[in-house]
N, C-alpha and C positions, 0 to 999 in steps of 0.2 A: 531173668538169668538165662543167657543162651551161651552154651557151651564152657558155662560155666563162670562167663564173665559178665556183669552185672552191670547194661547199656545205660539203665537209666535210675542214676542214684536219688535218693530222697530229696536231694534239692532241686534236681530238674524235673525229677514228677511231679512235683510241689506247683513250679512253676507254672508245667503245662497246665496245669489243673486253673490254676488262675487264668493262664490265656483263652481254655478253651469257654471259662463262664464271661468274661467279656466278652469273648465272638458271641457266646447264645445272646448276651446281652444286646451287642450291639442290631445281631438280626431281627430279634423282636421287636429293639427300641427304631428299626432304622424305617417305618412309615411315618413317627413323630417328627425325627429327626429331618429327613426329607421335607417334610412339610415346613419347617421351621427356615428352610432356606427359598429365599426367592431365584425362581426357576428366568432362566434366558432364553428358551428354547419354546415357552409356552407361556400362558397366562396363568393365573392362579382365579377359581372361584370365591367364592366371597367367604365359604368355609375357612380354606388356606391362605384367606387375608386377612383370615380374624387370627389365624394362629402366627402368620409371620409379623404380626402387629405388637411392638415390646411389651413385656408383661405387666410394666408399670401403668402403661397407656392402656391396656386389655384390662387391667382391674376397675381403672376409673371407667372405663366404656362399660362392664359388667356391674358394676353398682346400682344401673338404670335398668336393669334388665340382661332378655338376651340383647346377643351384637348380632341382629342383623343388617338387610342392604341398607334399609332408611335410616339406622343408627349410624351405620358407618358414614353416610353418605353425607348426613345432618356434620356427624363430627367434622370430616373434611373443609368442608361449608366453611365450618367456623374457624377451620385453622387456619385455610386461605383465604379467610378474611383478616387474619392477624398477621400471614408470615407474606402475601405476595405483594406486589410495588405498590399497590392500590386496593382498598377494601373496594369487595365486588357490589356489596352495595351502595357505594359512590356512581356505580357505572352510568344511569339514563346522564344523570347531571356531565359526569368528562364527555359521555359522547356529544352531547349536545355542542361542549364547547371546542373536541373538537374537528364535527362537522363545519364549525363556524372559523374555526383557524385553519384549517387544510381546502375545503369547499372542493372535495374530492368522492364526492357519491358517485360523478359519473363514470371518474375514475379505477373505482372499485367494484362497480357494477361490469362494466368491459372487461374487467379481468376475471369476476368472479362468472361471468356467461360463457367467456372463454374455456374455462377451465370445467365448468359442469356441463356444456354441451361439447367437451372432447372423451369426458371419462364417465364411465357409469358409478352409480353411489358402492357398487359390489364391485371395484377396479380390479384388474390382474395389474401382477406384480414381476411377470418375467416376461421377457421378449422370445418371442416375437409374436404382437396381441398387436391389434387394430383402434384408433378415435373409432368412439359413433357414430361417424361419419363416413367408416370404412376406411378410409387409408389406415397405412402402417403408421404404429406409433416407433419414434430413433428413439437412441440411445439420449441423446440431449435433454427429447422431451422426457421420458422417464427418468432422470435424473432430478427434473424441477416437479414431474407426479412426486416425487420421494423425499422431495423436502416440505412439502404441502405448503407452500406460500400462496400458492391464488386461494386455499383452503381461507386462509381470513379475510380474502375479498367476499367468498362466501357467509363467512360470519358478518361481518358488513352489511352486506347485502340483504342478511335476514332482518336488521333492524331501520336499514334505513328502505326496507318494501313492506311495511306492514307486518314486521314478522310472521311468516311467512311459516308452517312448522316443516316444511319440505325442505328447505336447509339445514335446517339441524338434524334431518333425521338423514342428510346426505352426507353429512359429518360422522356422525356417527357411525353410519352403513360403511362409511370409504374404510374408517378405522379397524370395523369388523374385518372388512376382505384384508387386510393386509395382514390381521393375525390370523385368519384361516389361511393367510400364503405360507406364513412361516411354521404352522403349526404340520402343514399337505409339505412344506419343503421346495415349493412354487416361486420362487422369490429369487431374482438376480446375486447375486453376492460379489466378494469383494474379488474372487478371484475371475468373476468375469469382464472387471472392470467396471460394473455400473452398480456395485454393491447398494441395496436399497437399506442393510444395515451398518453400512461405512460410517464410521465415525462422525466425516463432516454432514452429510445427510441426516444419520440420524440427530444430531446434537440441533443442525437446523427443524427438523421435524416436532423435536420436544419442544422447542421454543416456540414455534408456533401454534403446538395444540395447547401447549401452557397458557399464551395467551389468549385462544379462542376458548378454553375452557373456564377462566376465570369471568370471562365475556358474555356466556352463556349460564352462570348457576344463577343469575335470581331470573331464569325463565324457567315454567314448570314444565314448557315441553322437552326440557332437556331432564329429562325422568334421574332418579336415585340410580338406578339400572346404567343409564350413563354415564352419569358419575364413576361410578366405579368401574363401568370398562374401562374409564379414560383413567382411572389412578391407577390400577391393573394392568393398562398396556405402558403406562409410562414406567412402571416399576420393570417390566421386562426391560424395558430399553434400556432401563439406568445399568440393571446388572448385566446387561450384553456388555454394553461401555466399559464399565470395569474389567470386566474379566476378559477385554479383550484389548486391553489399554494399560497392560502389567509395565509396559518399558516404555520411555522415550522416542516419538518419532518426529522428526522435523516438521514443520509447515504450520500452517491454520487448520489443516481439516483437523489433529489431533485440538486443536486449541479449541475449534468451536465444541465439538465431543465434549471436550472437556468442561468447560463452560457449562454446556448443558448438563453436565452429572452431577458439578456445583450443585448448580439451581436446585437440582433435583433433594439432591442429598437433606438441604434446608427445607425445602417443600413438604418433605415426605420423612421428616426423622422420624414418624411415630414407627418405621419398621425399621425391623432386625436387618443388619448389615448396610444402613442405609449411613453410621459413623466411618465405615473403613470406603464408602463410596468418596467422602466427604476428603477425605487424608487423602484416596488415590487423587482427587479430581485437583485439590491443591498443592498437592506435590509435581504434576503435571502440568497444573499452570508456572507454577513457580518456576517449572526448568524449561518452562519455554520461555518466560521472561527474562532468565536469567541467559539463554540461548539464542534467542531470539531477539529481542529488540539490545544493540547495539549498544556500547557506553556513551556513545554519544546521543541518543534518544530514537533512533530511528527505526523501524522494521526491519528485518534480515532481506525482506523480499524486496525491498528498494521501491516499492508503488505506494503512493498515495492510499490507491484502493485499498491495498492489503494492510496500509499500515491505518487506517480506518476502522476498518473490518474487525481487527486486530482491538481495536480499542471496543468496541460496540462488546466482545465477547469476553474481555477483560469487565466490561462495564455490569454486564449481568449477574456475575456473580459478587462484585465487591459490593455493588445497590446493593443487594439482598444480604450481604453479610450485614453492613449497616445498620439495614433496614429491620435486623434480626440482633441486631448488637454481638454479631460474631466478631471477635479482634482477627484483623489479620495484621501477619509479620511488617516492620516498616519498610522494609527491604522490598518486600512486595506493592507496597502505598507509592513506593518513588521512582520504582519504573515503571509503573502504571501511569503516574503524572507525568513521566518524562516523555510517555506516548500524545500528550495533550502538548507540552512546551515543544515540541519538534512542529507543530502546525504554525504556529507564527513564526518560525523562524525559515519556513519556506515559504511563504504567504505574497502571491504579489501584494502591489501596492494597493488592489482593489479590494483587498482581504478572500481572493479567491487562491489558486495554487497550483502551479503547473501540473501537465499531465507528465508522468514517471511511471515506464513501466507497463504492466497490462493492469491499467486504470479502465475499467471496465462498465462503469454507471450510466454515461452516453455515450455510442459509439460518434466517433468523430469528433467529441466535443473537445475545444482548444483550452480549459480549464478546468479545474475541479473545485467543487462547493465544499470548502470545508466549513462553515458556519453551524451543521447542525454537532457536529463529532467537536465543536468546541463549548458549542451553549452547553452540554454535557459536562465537558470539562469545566466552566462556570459553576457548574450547576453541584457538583463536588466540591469542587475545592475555593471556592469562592473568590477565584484571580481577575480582577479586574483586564487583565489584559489578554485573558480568555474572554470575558465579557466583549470587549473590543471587536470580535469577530462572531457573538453573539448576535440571535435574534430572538424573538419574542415564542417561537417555535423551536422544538429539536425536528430532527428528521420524523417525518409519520410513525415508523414506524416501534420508534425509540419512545414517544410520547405516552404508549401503552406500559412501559418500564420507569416510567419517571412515580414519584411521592402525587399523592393533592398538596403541598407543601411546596414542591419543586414546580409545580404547574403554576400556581401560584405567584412564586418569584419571577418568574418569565415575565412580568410584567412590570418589574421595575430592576433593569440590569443597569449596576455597575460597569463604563468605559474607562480605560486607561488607554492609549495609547502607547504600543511596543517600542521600545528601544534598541531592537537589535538592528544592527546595521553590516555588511558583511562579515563572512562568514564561514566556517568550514565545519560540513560532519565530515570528522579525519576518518571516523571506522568505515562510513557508507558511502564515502568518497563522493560527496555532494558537495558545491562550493556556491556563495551565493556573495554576490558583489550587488549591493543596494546604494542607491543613493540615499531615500530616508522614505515615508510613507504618505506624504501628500499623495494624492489622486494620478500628479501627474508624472509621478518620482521615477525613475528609471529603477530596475532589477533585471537582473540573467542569473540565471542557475545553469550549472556545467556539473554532467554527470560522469563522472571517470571510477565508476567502481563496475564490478561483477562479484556477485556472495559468491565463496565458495565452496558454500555447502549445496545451495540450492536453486540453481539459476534458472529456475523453469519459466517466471513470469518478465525474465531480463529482456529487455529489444538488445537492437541493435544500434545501439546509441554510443557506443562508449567515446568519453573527448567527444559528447553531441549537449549542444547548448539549448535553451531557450531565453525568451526573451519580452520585456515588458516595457514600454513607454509612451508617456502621454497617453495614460489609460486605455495602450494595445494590447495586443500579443502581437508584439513585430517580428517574433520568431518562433512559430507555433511547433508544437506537437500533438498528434490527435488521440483520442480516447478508441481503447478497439472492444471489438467481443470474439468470444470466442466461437459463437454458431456461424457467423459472417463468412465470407466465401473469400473476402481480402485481408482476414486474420494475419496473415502469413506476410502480407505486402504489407501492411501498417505495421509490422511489429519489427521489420527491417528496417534497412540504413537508408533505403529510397526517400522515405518519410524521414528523414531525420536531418537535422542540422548539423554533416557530420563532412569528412573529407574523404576522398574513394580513391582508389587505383584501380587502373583500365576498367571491366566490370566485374571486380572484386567487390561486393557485400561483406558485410561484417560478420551476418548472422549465416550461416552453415549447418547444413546436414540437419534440416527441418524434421521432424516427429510429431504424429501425433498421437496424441496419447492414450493407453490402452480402454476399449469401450467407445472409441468413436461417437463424442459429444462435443468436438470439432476445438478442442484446448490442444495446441501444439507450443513447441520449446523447440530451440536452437540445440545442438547437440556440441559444438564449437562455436563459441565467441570469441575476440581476441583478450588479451590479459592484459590491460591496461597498470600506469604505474605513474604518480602523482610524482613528479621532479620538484614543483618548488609551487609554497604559497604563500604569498604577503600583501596584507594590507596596509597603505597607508594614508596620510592623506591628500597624497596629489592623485595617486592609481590604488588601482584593484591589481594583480598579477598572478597568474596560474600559468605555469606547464607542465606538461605531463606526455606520455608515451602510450601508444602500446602494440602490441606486436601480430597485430591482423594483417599484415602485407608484407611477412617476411618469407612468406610461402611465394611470395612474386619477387625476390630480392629486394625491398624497400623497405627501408628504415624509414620509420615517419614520428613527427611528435607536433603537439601543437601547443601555444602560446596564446593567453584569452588578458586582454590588458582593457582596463576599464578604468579610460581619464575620466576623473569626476567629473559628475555632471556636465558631462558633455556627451562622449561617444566612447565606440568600445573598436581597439582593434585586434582582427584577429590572425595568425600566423601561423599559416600550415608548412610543416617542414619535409620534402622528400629527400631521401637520398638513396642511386641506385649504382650500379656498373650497368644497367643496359636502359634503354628509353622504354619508358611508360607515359600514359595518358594519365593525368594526375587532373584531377576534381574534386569539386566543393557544391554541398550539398543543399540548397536554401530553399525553406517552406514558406510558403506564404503566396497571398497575391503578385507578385512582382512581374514587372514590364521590362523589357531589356532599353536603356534610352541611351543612344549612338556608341550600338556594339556590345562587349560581353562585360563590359571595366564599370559598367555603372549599370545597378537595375534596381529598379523602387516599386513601392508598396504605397498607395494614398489610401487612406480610412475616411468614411463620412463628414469628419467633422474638418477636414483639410489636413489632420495632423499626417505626415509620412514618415518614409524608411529606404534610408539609401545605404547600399551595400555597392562599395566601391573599390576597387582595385588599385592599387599602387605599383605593385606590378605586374605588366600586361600579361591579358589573357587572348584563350584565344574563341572560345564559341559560348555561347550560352542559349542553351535550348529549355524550354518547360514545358512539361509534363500533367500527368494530375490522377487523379479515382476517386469518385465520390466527393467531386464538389471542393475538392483541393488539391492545390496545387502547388508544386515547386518545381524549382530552376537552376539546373546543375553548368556550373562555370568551370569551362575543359583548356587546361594547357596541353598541349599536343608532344609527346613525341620526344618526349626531356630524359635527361638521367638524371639527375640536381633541378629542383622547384620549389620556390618560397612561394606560398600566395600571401600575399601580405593585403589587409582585406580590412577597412572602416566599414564597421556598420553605427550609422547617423540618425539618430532620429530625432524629425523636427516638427514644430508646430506654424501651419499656414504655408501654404501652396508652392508660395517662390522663396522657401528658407532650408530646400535642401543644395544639393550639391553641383555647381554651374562648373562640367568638366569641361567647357568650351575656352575659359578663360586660360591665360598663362598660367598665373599662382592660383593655383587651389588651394582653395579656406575651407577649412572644418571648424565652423562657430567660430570660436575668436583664436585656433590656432592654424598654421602654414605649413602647408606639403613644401620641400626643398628651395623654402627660402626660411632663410637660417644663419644666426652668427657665428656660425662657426664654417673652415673652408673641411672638406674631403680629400680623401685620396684614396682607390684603390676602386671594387669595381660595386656596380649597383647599391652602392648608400642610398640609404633614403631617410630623410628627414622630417620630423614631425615636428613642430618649435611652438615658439610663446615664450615671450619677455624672460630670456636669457636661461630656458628650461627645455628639453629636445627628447624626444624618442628617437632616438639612431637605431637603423636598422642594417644589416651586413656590414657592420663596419670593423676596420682591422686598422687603419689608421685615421687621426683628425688632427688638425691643427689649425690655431687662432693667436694671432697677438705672443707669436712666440711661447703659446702652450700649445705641447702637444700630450697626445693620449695612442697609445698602441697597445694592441690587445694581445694574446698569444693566439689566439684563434680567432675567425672572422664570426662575429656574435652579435647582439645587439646588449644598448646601453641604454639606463634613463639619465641624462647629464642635466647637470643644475649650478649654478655659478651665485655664491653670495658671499661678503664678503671676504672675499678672497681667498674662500674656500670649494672646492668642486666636489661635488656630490655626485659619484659613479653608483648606479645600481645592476646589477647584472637582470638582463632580461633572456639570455637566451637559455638551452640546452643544456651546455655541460660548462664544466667549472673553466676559467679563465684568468690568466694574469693579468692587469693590467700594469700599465707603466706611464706617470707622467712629465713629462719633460725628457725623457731617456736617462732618467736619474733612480739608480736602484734605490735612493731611500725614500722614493714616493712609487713605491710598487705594493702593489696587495694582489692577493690569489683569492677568487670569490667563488663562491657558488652559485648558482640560479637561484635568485629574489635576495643574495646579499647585498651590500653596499657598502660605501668605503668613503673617507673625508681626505679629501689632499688637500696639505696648506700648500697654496700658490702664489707668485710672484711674478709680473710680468715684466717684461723686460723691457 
């Protein structure tokens, strides 16, 4: 009672009284409580590993006694003999078999000398720290210290040199300094760009000590004491991941994290909060799958690499559900597979796969190996036409993730043979015009997309082709990396199979990215835009647009037509009000043969590649970097420019293109000889027995039919009974007109078509 009014009546003293014996409660009770949660800032002793261990699993371990190290250590033993891809006491028998499938000791001995004669077994973990060697350690390389991947050439290396106990105790040692980095606060982080607990690092870190830890328990030099730093620091990492992977971020780095917290969650359920590990880490897979890879099957990030990469970390954690008879959603089961069915559907003929993107595994190389990321997919789902691009091996380092069961089947794979045949992913704007899969089959893939969420790994390709025949690459693209010095030059339109204005590039206002470990991104690319796609069965047909050279006033768009089984031609379109240098981009070996209008490519085995001009040009110069090279073809000085451009590929020496002769033949059809007459200016005609590619054309007429267009465009024309088969090949939408008779008119779009009944007079 103060002044006589009475603050605090029997219900709120009441209360207080309750609140304040919960605070003494909770003060008292908060060193148990404390203990009972796994810390991310430190490690836990083997005391507070027995306490954050479920009480269920702490009763059955206290039945035997006390819990301590060797209790614990024996338990583990047993569990990751039950829950991880292979019981660790199978291990002498798989490594045996596979040093004898890979026959890579020497392989992994160079890597792992590499990496313990740059770093000591007590590593620092912040820059700026010196190799052993005394030079400065960059950004790049502490990035790859941080995922510990030369760490299992080390493991490697201890069993195939006599094990050797100095590797294990360099494993060990390295594992120690890096929690005494985090424990002293010594440690790069994310805000300085080389974060050594970043998500994708660490989620690559876990996977690899997972796997060298399983590697190393039936050795006694990898002591109980071991053991349990390596369950102890992995527990930290799980709950850093979580607790710092509450939302949605776009990419792979959150996916690999992710992945690895999966893993983790299954590996290690015998601890407390290791269930809500489990719910974040599939709830983040799941919105990346559902974000991430495309309805049409593809990766968001449009590369090969990425979308590999993608699968491999997908793959880790569904094995181990499996493998653990965890259900996962089906929703989750079919875009996972739908990451395995997108590989044969971009697949050259040789069951290899263009390079797209920053495809990163060989630098330079003109293909990519998808065989191992499908024997996986095989190896799941048991589809023979996964099998088809199967071998007897997964990738190296996949093989340590596979069953003895799955290792096993690798020896007697089921082949089907793929059915798919041209093609479009509509969402990732990929288009693929196949002839079929013999060896010697023709394919090109035309890439006309940019994400636009996350175009960090995009070149500058966009409307840029590649190209496969008679068992080539007759129109390459190369594989780059990101520590290289010409990152920036290969990830541009110079390397690319594309078309330029005067020296307008596609890709713009270059970055690189924070941390300087030599990854850069385009900051403007252009915005390309698919106009029309149809398959049938005389052509292939794409055109599309996009708007990288309207900062120089040009309109541009181009046209990819693929006569079966024959040749592909291509049609770049300008249009300006003032004069530009307008070029076309082509990679490969090619020789200029009399002048800019024809230049070829011969392969070892005689087969070639002629890329020919229809209409003229004016220079053709080549270029190159690292052992390749291409050859840009320049009209001079124009405001309006069609390159209108065959590229031929033939097999045996004297079966490409003779521009010396009057009529030029392309295989069994004719350059501007043709049944039908013209009128109006630069027609040009592509024919064969009463069938025609017409290009600029605005009027034709024959045998008292004619055809007029409302705009000057191109046609596919076809003649059979008495019927004309108009398909529209060009740009924009067009009337046409037969006879000058309105009731044989139709208005088409690009890649529609139209039936006139005809009567000749």
């Amino acid at each position: 009672m103060i002044n006589g009014i009475n603050i605090l009546p029997f219900q709120i003293t009441n209360q207080l009284n309750k609140f304040y014996a919960l605070l003494v409660f909770l003060i008292l009770c908060s060193p148990k409580i404390e203990a009972q949660t796994i810390p991310s800032n430190r490690l836990l002793n083997i005391e507070e590993l027995t306490s954050v261990i479920k009480p269920e699993v702490r009763s059955a371990l206290k039945a035997n006694g006390v819990i301590n190290e060797a209790r614990l250590a024996e338990y583990f033993r047993a569990k990751f003999s039950e829950r991880f891809y292979y019981d660790y006491k199978t291990f002498d028998a798989r490594f045996k078999t596979y040093n004898a499938l890979y026959n890579n000791e020497a392989y992994h001995k160079e890597r792992a000398l590499d990496h313990y004669n740059k770093f000591p077994d007590f590593a620092e973990w912040e820059l700026p720290f010196n190799y052993l060697s005394g030079g400065p350690v960059d950004a790049y390389a502490l990035r790859h210290l941080a995922r510990q991947h030369k760490m299992v050439d080390i493991a490697m290396l201890y069993f195939n040199d006599g094990k050797d106990p100095k590797y294990i105790r360099y494993f060990v040692e390295q594992m120690r300094s890096l929690n005494y980095a985090l424990e002293s606060e010594n440690f790069e982080t994310i805000e300085d760009g080389n974060g050594v607990y970043e998500v994708y690092r660490a989620g690559y870190r876990i996977t690899n000590w997972l796997w060298i830890h399983n590697m190393f328990l039936s050795n006694k030099t990898y002591t109980d004491a071991d053991q349990i730093q390596t369950i102890s620091t992995l527990l930290q990492h799980g709950q850093d991941l979580y607790e710092n992977n509450t939302e949605f971020r776009a990419g792979n780095h959150q996916t690999k994290g992710m992945s690895a917290l999966g893993v983790l969650s299954i590996l290690l359920r015998d601890f407390q909060g290791t269930d809500a590990w489990y719910d974040r880490a599939m709830l983040r897979l799941s919105e990346h799958l559902e974000k991430e890879i495309n309805p049409d099957g593809f990766q968001f990030e449009r590369s090969v690499h990425y979308h590999m990469a993608d699968i491999n970390n997908y793959f880790y954690t569904y094995q181990l559900t499996k493998i653990n008879n965890i259900k996962v959603d089906q929703a989750w089961e079919d875009k996972l597979k739908s990451l395995f069915t997108t590989l044969p559907k971009i697949a050259y003929p040789d069951k290899s796969a263009p390079v797209l993107q920053d495809d990163t595994r060989t630098p330079w190389a003109e293909s990519n190996d998808i065989s191992g990321a499908l024997t996986l997919g095989y190896l799941l789902y048991d589809d023979p036409s996964f099998g088809y691009f199967a071998t007897n091996k997964v990738e190296q380092s996949m093989y340590w993730f596979l069953t003895n069961k799955q290792v096993e089947k690798l020896n007697n794979i089921e082949k089907k043979r793929p059915e798919y045949g041209s093609l479009a992913f509509k969402d990732t704007e990929y288009y693929i015009m196949r002839q079929g899969w013999d060896s010697n089959d023709d394919m090109m893939i035309i890439s006309a997309g940019v994400d636009a969420e996350k175009p960090d790994h995009q070149h500058g390709d966009i409307l840029g082709i590649q190209a496969m025949a008679n068992g080539q690459v007759i129109l390459p693209n190369y594989q780059v990396r990101y520590s290289l010095k010409d990152f920036d030059v290969f990830k541009n339109s110079m390397v690319k199979n594309v078309a330029l204005v005067d020296d307008e590039l596609q890709g713009k206002e270059w970055t690189s990215n924070k941390g300087g470990s030599g990854f850069g991104k385009f900051k403007n690319l252009p915005t390309p835009k698919t106009i029309a796609w149809n398959t049938n069965d005389e052509y292939d047909l794409f055109v599309g647009t996009h708007d990288g050279f309207e900062n120089r006033g040009v309109n541009y768009s181009r046209q990819v037509i693929y006569v079966k089984d024959e040749f592909w031609i291509v049609k770049d379109n300008f249009k300006s009000d003032a004069t530009h240098d307008y070029k076309q981009v082509w990679q490969g070996h090619y020789t200029s043969e009399l002048g800019s209008d024809l230049i070829r490519a011969s392969f070892p085995d005689a087969v070639g590649s002629d890329i020919f001009q229809l209409n003229s040009t004016d220079t053709a110069e080549t270029s190159g970097a690292n052992g390749k090279n291409w050859t840009v073809i320049t009209k001079n000085k124009q405001q309006n420019f069609d390159f209108l451009t065959v590229i031929l590929p033939y097999q045996g020496y004297n079966n490409g293109i003779d521009n010396t002769k009057k009529e030029i033949t392309l295989k069994s059809w004719k350059v501007l000889t043709f049944p039908w007459g013209t009128h109006g200016d630069d027609t040009t005609l592509v024919a064969v027995n009463g069938a025609c590619f017409a290009f600029g054309i605005k009027e034709m007429s024959l045998k008292g039919i004619t055809v007029d267009t409302s705009v000057e465009t191109d046609l596919y024309l076809s003649e059979k009974d008495d019927k004309l088969h108009v398909r529209l090949l060009g740009d924009k939408a067009t009337t046409i007109i037969v006879n000058k008779n309105d009731s044989l008119k139709a208005t088409l779009k690009p890649g529609e078509s139209h039936i006139f009944n005809i009567n000749y007079r």
